[in-house]
C-alpha positions as CSV (number, residue, x, y, z in Angstrom):
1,X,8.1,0.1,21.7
2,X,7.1,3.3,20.3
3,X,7.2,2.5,17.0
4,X,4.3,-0.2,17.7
5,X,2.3,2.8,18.8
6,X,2.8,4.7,16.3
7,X,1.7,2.0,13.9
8,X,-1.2,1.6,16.3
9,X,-2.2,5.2,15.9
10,X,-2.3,4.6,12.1
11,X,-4.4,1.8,12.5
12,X,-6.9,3.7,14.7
13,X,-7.2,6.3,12.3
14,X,-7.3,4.0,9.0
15,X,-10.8,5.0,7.7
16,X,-10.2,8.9,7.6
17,X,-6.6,7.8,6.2
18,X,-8.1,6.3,3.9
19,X,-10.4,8.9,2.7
20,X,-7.9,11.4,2.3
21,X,-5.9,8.9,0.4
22,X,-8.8,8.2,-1.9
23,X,-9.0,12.0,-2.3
24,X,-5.0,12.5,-2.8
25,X,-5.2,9.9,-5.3
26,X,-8.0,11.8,-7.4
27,X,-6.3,15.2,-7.3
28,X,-2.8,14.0,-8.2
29,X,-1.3,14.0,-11.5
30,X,0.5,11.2,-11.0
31,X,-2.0,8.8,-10.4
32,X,-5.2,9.0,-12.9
33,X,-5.5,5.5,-13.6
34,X,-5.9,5.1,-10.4
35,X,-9.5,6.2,-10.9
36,X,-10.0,3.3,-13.0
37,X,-9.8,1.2,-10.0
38,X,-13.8,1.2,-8.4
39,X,-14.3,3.0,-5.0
40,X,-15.1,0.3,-3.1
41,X,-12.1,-2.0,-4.4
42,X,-9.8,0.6,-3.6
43,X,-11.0,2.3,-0.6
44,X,-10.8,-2.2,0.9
45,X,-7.0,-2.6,-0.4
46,X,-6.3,0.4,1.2
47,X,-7.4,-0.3,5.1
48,X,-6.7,-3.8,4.1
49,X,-2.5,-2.2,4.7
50,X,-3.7,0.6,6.8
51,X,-6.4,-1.3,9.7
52,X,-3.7,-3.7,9.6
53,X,-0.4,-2.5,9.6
54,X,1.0,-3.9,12.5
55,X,1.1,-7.3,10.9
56,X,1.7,-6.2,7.5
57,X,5.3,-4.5,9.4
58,X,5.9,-7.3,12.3
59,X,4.1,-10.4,11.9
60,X,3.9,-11.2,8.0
61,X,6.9,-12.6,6.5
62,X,8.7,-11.8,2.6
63,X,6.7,-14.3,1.1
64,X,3.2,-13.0,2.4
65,X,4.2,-9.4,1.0
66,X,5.4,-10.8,-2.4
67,X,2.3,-12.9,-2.9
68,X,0.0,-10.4,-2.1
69,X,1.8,-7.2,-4.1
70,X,2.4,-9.8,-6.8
71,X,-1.3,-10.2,-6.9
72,X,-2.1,-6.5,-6.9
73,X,0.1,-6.5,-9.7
74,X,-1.4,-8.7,-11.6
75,X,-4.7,-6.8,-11.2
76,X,-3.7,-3.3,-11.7
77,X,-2.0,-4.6,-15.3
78,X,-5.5,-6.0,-16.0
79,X,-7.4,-3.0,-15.0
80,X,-5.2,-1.1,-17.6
81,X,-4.1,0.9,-14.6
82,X,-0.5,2.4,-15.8
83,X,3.0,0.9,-13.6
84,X,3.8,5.0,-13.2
85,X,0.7,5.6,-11.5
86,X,0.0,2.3,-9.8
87,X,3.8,3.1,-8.4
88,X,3.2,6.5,-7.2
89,X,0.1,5.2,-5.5
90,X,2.0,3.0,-3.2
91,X,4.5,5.9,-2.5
92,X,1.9,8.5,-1.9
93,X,0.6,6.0,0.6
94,X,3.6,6.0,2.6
95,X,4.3,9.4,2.5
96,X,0.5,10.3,3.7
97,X,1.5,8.1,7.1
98,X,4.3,9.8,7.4
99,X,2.8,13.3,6.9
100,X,-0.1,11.9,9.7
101,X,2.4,11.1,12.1
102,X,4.1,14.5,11.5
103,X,0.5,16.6,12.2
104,X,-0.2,14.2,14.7
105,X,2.7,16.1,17.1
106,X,4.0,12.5,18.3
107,X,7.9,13.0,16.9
108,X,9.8,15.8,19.0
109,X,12.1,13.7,22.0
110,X,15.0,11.8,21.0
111,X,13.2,8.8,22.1
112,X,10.4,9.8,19.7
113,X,12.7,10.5,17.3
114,X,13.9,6.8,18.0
115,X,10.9,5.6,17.7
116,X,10.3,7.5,14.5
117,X,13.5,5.7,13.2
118,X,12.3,2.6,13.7
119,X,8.9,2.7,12.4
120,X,10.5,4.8,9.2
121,X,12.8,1.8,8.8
122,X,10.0,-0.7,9.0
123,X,7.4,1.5,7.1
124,X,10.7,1.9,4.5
125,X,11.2,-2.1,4.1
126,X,7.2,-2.9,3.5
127,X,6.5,-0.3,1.2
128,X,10.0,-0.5,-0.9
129,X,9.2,-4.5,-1.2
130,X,5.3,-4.2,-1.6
131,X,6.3,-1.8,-4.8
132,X,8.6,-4.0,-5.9
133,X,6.4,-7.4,-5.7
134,X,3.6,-5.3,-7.5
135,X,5.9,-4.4,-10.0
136,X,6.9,-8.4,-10.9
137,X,3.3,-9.1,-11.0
138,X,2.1,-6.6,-13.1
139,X,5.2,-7.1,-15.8
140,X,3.9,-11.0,-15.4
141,X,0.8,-10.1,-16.4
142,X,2.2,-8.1,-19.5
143,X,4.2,-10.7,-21.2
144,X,1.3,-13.4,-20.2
145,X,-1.7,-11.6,-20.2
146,X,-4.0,-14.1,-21.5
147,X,-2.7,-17.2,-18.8
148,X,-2.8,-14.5,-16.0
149,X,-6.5,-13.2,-16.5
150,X,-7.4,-17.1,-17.0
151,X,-5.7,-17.8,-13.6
152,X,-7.3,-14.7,-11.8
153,X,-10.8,-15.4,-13.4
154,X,-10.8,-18.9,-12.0
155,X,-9.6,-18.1,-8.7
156,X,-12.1,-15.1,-8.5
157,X,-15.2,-17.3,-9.7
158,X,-14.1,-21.2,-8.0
C-alpha cells in the first residue's frame, strides 16, 4: 500500500518534522500561545503523532483518539493556551505533512496520486477528529476548571 509508505516516510523523518513544526509554530501569527506550552512538552506530543503515525491512522480506534485529544484539551485550557491557536496548531500540523510529502517528489503517477488519496483521506479523518476531541476537552475544562485540574493533578502526581 502506498499510502503506508508514505506514512512510513513521515515517520522516518519525525525529528526534523518536528523541528520545523516547532519553528512554524513560533513564527505564525496564529499560534502564540503555543509558546506557552514548554519545548520539551511540545517538541514529545508532537513525534508522539508524528514517530507514530502509522498507528495513530490504522491501528488505533475512535475512542483512543478521543481520549487522548480530549486530554490535550484539557491541558492546553489549563495552560491558558487559546482554542484559536491550539486549533491552528493541529491544522498546521497536517498541512506541514502534506507540504513534506509534496517536496519529497513522491506524488506524480496516478498510482501515486492514489496512494496520495488515501493517505489524504486517512491523514483527513485523524486530524479532523483529533481537533475535534481537543476541542470537547478543552471546553470541559472551561465550564469545570477547578474538577478538571483536580483530576489531571492527581493523575499526573499518583
Amino acid at each position: 500500500m502506498l499510502a503506508l509508505r508514505l506514512v512510513r516516510l513521515i515517520e522516518r523523518h519525525a525529528d526534523e518534522l518536528t523541528e520545523e513544526l516547532m519553528e512554524k509554530f513560533r513564527a505564525s501569527a496564529h499560534t502564540g500561545d503555543i509558546q506557552k506550552i514548554p519545548d520539551p512538552e511540545l517538541r514529545c506530543r508532537i513525534q508522539e503523532v508524528l514517530q507514530h503515525l502509522g498507528e495513530w491512522l490504522l491501528t488505533k480506534t475512535v475512542a483512543d483518539i478521543e481520549m487522548r485529544y480530549r486530554e490535550l484539551g484539557t491541558r492546553r485550557a489549563a495552560q491558558g493556551v487559546a482554542l484559536s491557536d491550539f486549533c491552528w496548531a493541529i491544522v498546521l500540523t497536517k498541512e506541514h505533512l502534506w507540504d513534506f510529502l509534496q517536496r519529497q517528489g513522491f506524488l506524480r503517477s496516478p498510482v501515486e496520486i492514489y496512494g496520495e488519496l488515501e493517505l489524504v483521506r486517512l491523514l483527513d479523518q485523524f486530524f479532523d477528529r483529533a481537533l475535534c476531541y481537543a476541542t470537547e476537552g478543552y471546553e470541559q475544562h472551561s465550564r469545570f476548571p477547578v474538577a478538571e485540574s483536580r483530576t489531571y493533578r492527581a493523575a499526573i502526581f499518583h
